[in-house]
N, C-alpha and C positions, 0 to 999 in steps of 0.2 A: 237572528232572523227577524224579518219586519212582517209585522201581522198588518195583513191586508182586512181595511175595514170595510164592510158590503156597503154600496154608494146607496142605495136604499136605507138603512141606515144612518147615513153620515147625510142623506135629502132631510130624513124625518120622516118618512111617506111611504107608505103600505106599496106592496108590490106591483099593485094594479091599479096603483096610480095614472091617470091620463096627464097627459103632454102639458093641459093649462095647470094641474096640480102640484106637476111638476117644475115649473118656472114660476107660480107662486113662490111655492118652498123653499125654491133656488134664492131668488128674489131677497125673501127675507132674511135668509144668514149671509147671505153675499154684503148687505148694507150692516150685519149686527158684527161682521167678522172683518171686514174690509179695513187696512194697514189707517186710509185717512179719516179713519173712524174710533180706530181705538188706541193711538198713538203710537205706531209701529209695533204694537206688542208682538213678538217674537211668533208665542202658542196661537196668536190671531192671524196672523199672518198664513201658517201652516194649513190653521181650519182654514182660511178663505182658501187656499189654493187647494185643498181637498175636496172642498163642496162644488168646487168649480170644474174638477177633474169629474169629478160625480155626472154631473148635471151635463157635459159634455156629450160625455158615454150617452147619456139615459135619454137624452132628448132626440136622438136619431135611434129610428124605429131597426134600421138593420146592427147598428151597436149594441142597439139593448137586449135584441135578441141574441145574439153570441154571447150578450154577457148574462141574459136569464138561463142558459143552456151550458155554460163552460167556465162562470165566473172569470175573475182575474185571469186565469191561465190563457182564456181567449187572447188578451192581448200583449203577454208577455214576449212571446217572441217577437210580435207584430213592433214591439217598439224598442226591442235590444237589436232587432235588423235593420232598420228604416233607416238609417245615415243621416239621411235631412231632416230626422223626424216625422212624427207621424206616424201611418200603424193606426187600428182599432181607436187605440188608446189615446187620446186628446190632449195628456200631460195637463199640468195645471195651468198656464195659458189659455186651453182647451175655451175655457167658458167667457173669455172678455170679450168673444163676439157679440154678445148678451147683453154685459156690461153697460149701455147706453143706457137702458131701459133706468137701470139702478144710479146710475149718476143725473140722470133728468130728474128722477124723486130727490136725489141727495142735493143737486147743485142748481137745478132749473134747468141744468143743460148738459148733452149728451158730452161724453170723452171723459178723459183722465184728469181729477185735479189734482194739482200739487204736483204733479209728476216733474216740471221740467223738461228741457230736454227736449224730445222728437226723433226727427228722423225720418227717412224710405221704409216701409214698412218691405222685410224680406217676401219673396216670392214663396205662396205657397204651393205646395206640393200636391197633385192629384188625389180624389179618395180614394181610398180601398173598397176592391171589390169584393162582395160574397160568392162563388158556385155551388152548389147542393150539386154532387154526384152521386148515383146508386152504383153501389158495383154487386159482383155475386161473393158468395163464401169458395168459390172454385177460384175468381178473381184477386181475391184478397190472400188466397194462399199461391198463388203463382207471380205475382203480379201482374200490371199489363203496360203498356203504350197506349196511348189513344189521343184524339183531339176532339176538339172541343170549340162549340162558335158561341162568341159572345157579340153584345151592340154594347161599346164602349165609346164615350169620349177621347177621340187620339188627335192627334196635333194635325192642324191642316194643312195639304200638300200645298196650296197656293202662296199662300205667306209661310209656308215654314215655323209655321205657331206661334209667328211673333204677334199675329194679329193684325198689321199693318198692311195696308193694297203696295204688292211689288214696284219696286223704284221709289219706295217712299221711306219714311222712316219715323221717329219718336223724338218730341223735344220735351224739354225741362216743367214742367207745371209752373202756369204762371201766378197759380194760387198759392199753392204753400213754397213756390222757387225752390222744387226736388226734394224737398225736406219732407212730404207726404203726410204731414198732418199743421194742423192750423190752430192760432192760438187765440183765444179771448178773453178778458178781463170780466170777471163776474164778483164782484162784492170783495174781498180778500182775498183770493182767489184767482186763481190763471187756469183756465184750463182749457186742454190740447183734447182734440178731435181729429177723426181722421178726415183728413182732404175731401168734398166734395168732389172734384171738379176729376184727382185722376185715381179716386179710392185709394189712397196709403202708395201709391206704385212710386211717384213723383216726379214721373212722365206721361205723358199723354200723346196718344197717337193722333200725327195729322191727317192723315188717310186710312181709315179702315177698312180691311180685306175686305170684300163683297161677298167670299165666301163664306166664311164665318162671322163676317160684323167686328170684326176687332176683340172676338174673343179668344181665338190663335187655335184652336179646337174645333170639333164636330164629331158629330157620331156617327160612327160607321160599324159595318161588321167586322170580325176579327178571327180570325181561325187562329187556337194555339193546341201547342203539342204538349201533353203532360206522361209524365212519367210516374205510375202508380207503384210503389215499392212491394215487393213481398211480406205480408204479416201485417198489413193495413190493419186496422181494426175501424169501428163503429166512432165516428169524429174526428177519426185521425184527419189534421190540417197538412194539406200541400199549398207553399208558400210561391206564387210565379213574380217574382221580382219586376217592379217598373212593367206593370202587365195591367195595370188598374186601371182608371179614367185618369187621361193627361191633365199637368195642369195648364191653368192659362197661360196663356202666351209668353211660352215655353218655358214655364216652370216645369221641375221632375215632375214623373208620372207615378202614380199609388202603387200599390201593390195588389195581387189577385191571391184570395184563399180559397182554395177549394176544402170545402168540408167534407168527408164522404161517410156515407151510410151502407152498411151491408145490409146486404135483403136476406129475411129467412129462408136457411136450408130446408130440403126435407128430411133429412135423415139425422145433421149432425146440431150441435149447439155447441157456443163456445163460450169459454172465460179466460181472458186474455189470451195465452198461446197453446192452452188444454182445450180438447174437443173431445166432446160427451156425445155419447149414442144408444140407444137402448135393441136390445138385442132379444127376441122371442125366442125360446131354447124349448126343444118338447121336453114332455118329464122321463122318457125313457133316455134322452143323452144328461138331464139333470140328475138324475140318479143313478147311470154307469159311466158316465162322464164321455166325455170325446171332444171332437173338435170343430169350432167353426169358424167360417170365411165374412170379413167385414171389408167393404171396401175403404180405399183410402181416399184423398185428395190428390193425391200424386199419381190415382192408375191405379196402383198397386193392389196385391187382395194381404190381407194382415191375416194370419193364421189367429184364433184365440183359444187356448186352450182350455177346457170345460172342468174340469176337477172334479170328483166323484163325490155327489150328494149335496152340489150346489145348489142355493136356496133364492126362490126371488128375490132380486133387488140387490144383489151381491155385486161389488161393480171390481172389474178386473182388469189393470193397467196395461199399459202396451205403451213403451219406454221410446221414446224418439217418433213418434206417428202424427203428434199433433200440427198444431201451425207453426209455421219458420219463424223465428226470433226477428222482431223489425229491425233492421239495420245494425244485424247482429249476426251473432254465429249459433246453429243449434234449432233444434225443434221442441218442442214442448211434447206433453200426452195424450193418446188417444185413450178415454175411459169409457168401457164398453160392461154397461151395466143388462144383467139378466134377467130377462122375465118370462120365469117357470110357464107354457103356456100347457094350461089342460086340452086334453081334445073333447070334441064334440063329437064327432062320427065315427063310433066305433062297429068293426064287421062282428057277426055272431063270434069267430073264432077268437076275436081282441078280447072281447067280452068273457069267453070261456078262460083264457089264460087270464085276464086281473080278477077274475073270480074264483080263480084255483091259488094265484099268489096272495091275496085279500084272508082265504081260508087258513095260508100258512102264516101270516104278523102275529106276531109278538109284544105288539109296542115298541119296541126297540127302535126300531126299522125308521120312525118318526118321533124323537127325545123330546119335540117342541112341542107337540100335537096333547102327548101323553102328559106331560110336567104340567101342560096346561088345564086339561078338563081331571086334574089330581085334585090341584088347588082348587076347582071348583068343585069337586065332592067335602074337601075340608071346608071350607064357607057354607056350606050347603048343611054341613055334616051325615051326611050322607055315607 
């Protein structure tokens, strides 16, 4: 199993680190750890792509929040689904957006040195979106349907997201001639940057949509349908596939997570798929015992039966009543804990029978009561 190291950690940088503390720190081990810096060493290599993966996450404020609130797990599925990549998680690539900065200190001049090589830089992929949803604890045991509007980045109807004004089209960059990045001789050294003229693509459009400007996108509104499963719990993520902001000019589109949040019941509380409740019992059904009615989440009334000389705080299961298993078979517990309630408003007549039962005790009647003001006469010596 591979241990996930906390990117706060692997920065150097206290948790509450700001954004410029944060691309310092990056900064610094990206030049102390980088492959044409420490002769390909293998373990340098690893840390650079680790600090990079970090510093990816950490420097977009909706990343870092999922990752201050779910760690690693936030992105795990996000990047075992994504096909083209992408998801939360940045992968070690993630950071050579950056990269410029640390090569201008290393070389006098932005881009890759020593690398060789080039190329079209691939199309990327839309971001991921966040949704924060509240639902209810009635919601979260039934499940629901529902929709939901967002303003998202989607591809634009007039060009088709390519970017380009209709009846027109894209030719080859006549800066880097499609190869999408560009090369210059500095000292011993070659090093490759990306294309000014058509950003890494290594075409350039000769007419640009009027709608969007040639960025193949625009934001609009979006109405989507989500499907809330039964046994939701508190975080639980809904994953809306190619539902995120498009990418440019017509690269795939992100993904959408909706995180949801259950709101406090009044009556029940929950732990995972058990629900707790507390239940006021008088002392005359606590002491000859009897039955009482709790309701359920399903409708239902749960009979609980009271057992004779039951003591506050005693809590009493009900087999199958809790919340439905997520995407499972089965319900969990309902635990229905009791609290002995004394009265306050007693009639002359109540008063005369606990004053004629009061006359007949024994001690007996109350083993805990007695055992205890015992030991206090033995401390006492008394």
């Amino acid at each position: 199993m591979t241990t996930e190291v906390d990117y706060y950690e692997l920065l150097e940088v206290e948790r509450t680190a700001d954004g410029a503390a944060l691309k310092s720190a990056y900064r610094k081990l990206a030049m102390k750890y980088h492959p044409d810096r420490t002769g390909g060493c293998t373990d340098s290599e690893a840390k650079f792509k680790a600090v990079s993966e970090a510093y990816e996450c950490l420097k977009d404020p909706q990343k870092r929040a999922a990752y201050d609130r779910y760690g690693h797990a936030a992105y795990t599925n996000a990047q075992s689904g994504g096909g083209g990549g992408g998801g939360f998680r940045g992968g070690a690539a993630g950071g050579f957006s950056d990269l410029g900065d640390i090569f201008e200190t290393i070389f006098g001049q932005s881009g890759f040195g020593g690398q060789g090589g080039g190329g079209r830089q691939q199309q990327r992929r839309g971001a991921d979106l966040r949704y924060d949803m509240e639902i209810s604890l009635d919601e979260a045991y039934h499940g629901k349907k529902t929709e939901i509007q967002i303003e998202v980045s989607a591809a634009c109807d007039s060009c088709d997201g390519s970017g380009a004004q209709p009846g027109t089209g894209v030719k080859t960059c006549g800066t880097c001639a499609g190869h999408g990045q560009v090369r210059a001789q500095q000292g011993f050294f070659v090093v490759e940057r990306t294309c000014p003229s058509c950003h890494g693509a290594g075409q350039v459009i000769e007419s640009p949509c009027r709608s969007c400007r040639g960025d193949g996108r625009v934001d609009r509104p979006k109405t989507l349908s989500v499907n809330i499963p039964a046994g939701v719990d508190e975080g639980t993520r809904i994953r809306l596939t190619g539902e995120g902001e498009a990418g440019a000019r017509g690269a795939p589109a992100g993904d959408l997570y909706i995180f949801l949040h259950v709101k406090r019941h009044a009556i029940f509380e929950r732990d995972g798929t058990t629900l707790f409740c507390r239940a006021p019992v008088s002392f005359t059904t606590a002491a000859l015992g009897g039955v009482i009615e709790v309701p359920g989440l399903d409708g239902s009334r749960h009979e609980i039966k009271i057992p004779v000389g039951i003591q506050s705080g005693k809590q009493i299961r009900q087999r199958g009543a809790g919340m439905p298993v997520l995407n499972g078979r089965g319900q969990g517990d309902l635990v229905v804990q009791v609290d002995v309630e004394t009265p306050t408003k007693l009639t002359a007549k109540q008063k005369e029978l606990l004053e004629a039962f009061r006359d007949t005790e024994t001690g007996e009647e109350c083993p805990q009561s007695t055992g205890f003001f015992s030991k206090l006469k033995e401390i006492w010596g008394d």
